[in-house]
C-alpha positions, 0 to 999 in steps of 0.5 A: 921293265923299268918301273922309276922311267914310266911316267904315262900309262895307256889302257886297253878296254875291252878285255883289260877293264871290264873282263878282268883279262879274259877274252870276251868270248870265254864271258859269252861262252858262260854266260850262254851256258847260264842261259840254256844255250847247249851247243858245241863249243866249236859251233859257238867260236863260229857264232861268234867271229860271224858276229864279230864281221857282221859288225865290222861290215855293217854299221849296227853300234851307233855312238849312243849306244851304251854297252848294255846296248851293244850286248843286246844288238851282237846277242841277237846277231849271234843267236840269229845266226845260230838259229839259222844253222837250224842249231836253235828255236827262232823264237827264242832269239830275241828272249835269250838274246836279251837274258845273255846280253843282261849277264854280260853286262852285270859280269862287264859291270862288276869288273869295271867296278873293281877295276875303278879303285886301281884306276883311282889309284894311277890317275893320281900319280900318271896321266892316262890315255885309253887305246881300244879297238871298238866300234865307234861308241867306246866314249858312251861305254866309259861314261856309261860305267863312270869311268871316262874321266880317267882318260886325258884322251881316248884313242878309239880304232873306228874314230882314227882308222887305225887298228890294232896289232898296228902299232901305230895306235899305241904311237897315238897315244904315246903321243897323246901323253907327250912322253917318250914311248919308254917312259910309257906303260900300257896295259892289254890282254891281248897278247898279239894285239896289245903286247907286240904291238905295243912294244913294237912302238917302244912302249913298256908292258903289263899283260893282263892274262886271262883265258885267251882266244887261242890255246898259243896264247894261252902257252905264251910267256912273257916276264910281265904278266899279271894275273889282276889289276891290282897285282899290276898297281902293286908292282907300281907301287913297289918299286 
């Protein structure tokens, strides 16, 4: 990595903010153990992709959605589901639905608190474009958490109808910030669907790696790894 090129820097959302790097499932996962929820973990990976296409197919978030509502609407597709597996009471959906939701909120809040003095630190030295795949409310999320007026742009996969892993949506933003796919850095999670791709599109890397999806990425190396935000700034501020 050539830290004196960057001159822009891109940010994924979810995962990279407001987990601190780990996969949302692993939150979920702990955040239903918190709340009594005792299944196999296997049976809560299923759950959990059900969820996942439920929302891509069918429009539940709306643009006003916050995060804490986005929780509450996926909590309830997930334990529904759950429940008709016959693997939970029916009339625990909406409670516990509403109790993991609260959970994952506080967890989404107090990384995104953390992530704020990183990102105070960056906006004064870097223009800032965000890059997400997310459902169409991504902007009410920022505001929600007061960060959105970090980001010159948002660059948000429902809005532009590009997703990743394509590439393309890092080109978005490359160009949202006028420079030169070299002289940006982009900050991910998500191994297969921000670092390849974002340096398919000749972007430079920061991988924020936390416990992952599968155990392949858990495996994965790669020479710019982080294991926090702020050992991302430090190696900014170093060179």
């Amino acid at each position: 990595m050539d830290v004196k090129k960057i001159k822009g820097i891109i940010f994924d959302y979810g995962g990279t903010i407001d987990t601190g790097g780990d996969h949302w499932s692993e939150v979920i996962w702990a955040a239903w153990q918190q709340a009594g929820v005792k299944v196999d973990k296997e049976v809560f990976r299923e759950v959990y992709v059900y969820a996942e296409r439920e929302l891509a197919r069918t429009l539940h978030i709306l643009p006003h959605h916050n995060f804490h509502d986005l929780l509450d609407i996926k909590m309830q597709i997930e334990l529904q589901r759950l429940a008709e597996l016959g693997q939970f009471p029916p009339e625990q959906v909406e409670p516990t639905a509403k109790r993991v939701a609260e959970i994952c909120y506080a967890s989404a809040k107090a990384s995104v608190e953390r992530a704020k003095s990183v990102l105070d630190v960056l906006a004064k030295r870097y223009p800032m474009v965000l890059v997400s795949n997310f459902y169409g409310n991504v902007e009410t999320v920022l505001k929600d958490f007061g960060i959105d007026g970090y980001f010159k742009k948002i660059i948000e996969s429902a809005v532009v109808g590009v997703r990743k892993p394509d590439p393309k949506i890092f080109t978005l933003g490359v160009e949202a910030l006028g420079f030169k796919p070299e002289e940006v850095l982009v900050f991910g999670d998500s191994y297969s669907k921000d670092i390849i791709p974002a340096e398919k599109a000749g972007c430079q890397v920061m991988w924020i790696k936390g416990k992952g999806w599968t155990k392949e990425e858990d495996d994965t190396f790669h020479p710019n790894i982080i294991r926090s935000l702020d050992e991302g700034l430090g190696v900014l501020l170093d060179a």
